[in-house]
C-alpha positions in Angstrom: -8.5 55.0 -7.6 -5.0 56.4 -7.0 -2.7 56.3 -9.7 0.7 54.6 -9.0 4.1 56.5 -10.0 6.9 55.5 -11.8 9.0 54.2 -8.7 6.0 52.7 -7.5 5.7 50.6 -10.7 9.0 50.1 -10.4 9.2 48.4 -6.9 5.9 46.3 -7.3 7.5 45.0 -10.7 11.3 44.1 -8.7 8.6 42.5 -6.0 6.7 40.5 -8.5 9.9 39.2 -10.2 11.9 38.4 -7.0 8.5 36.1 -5.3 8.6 34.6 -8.6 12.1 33.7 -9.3 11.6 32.0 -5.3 8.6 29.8 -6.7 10.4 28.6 -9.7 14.0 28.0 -8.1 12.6 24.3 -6.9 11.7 23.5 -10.9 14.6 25.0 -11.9 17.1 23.5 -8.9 15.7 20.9 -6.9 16.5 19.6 -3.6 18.6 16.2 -3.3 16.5 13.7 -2.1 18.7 11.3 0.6 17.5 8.3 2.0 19.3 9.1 5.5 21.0 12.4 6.8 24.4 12.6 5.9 25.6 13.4 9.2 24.1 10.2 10.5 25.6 8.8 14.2 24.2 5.9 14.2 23.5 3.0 11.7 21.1 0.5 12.2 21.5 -2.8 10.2 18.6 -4.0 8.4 16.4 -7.2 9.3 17.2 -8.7 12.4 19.4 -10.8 13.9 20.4 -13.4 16.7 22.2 -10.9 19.2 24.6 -13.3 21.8 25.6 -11.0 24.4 30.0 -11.2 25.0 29.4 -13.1 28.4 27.0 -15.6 26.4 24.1 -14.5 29.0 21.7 -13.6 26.7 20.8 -15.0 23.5 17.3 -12.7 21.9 16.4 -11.6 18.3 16.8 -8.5 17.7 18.3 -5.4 15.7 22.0 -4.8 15.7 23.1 -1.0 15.9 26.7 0.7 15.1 27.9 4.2 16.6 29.6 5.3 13.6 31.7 8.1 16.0 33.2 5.4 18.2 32.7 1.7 16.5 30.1 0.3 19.8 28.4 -2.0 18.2 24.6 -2.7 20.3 22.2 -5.7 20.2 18.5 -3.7 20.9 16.2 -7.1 21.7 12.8 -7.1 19.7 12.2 -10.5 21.1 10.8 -11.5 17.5 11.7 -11.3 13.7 9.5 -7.5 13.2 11.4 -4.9 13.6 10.4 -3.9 16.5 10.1 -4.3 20.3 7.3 -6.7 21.1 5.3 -6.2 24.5 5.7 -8.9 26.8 2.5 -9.3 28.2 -0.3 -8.3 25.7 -2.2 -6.8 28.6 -0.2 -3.7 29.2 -1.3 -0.3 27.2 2.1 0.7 27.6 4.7 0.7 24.5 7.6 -1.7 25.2 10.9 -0.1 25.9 14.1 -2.5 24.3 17.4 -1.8 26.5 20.3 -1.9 24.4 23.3 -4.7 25.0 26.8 -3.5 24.4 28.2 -6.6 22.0 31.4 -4.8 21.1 33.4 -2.2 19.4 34.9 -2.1 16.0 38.7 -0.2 15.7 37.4 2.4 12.9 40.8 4.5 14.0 42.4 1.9 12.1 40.7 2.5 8.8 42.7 5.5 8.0 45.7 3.2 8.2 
């Protein structure tokens, strides 16, 4: 067996304590836990709701969704009260796709005001 030197010694010892302080760093300093990203784009309200589209043409359940960059506010139908789009026809193996429906736009510029 060789026998290890001085430096050696010396660099396993920095290694050991360096791979330990990154072990202990998450006891010591955890992470912030968040709900949702802070740089979120788009907010989606919770539960659903009765979306009536501007020209009164369509009138669905459905989840109501705010771009939070430009204040569109959009009416995704689920077609029930689940969170969800619900297939049409039972029979397809496809998943259903909702189309959003532009129901307006809020003035966030104004905010700063």
């Amino acid at each position: 067996m060789m026998k290890l030197s001085f430096p050696d010694r010396c660099l396993l010892l920095l290694i050991a304590f360096f791979l330990g302080a990154i072990a202990l760093r998450p006891f010591f300093q955890p992470d912030v836990a968040r709900a949702q990203s802070q740089n979120t784009r788009i907010y989606f309200e919770p539960g659903t709701h009765l979306i009536l589209a501007p020209d009164k043409s369509v009138q669905v359940l459905g989840k109501v969704a705010i771009d939070l960059t430009n204040g569109n506010v959009w009416g995704f139908p689920t077609l029930s009260d689940l969170p969800y789009p619900v297939p049409d026809d039972p029979v397809k193996n496809t998943p259903p796709v909702s189309t959003p429906i532009y129901l307006g736009r809020f003035d966030l510029a104004r905010l700063s005001r």
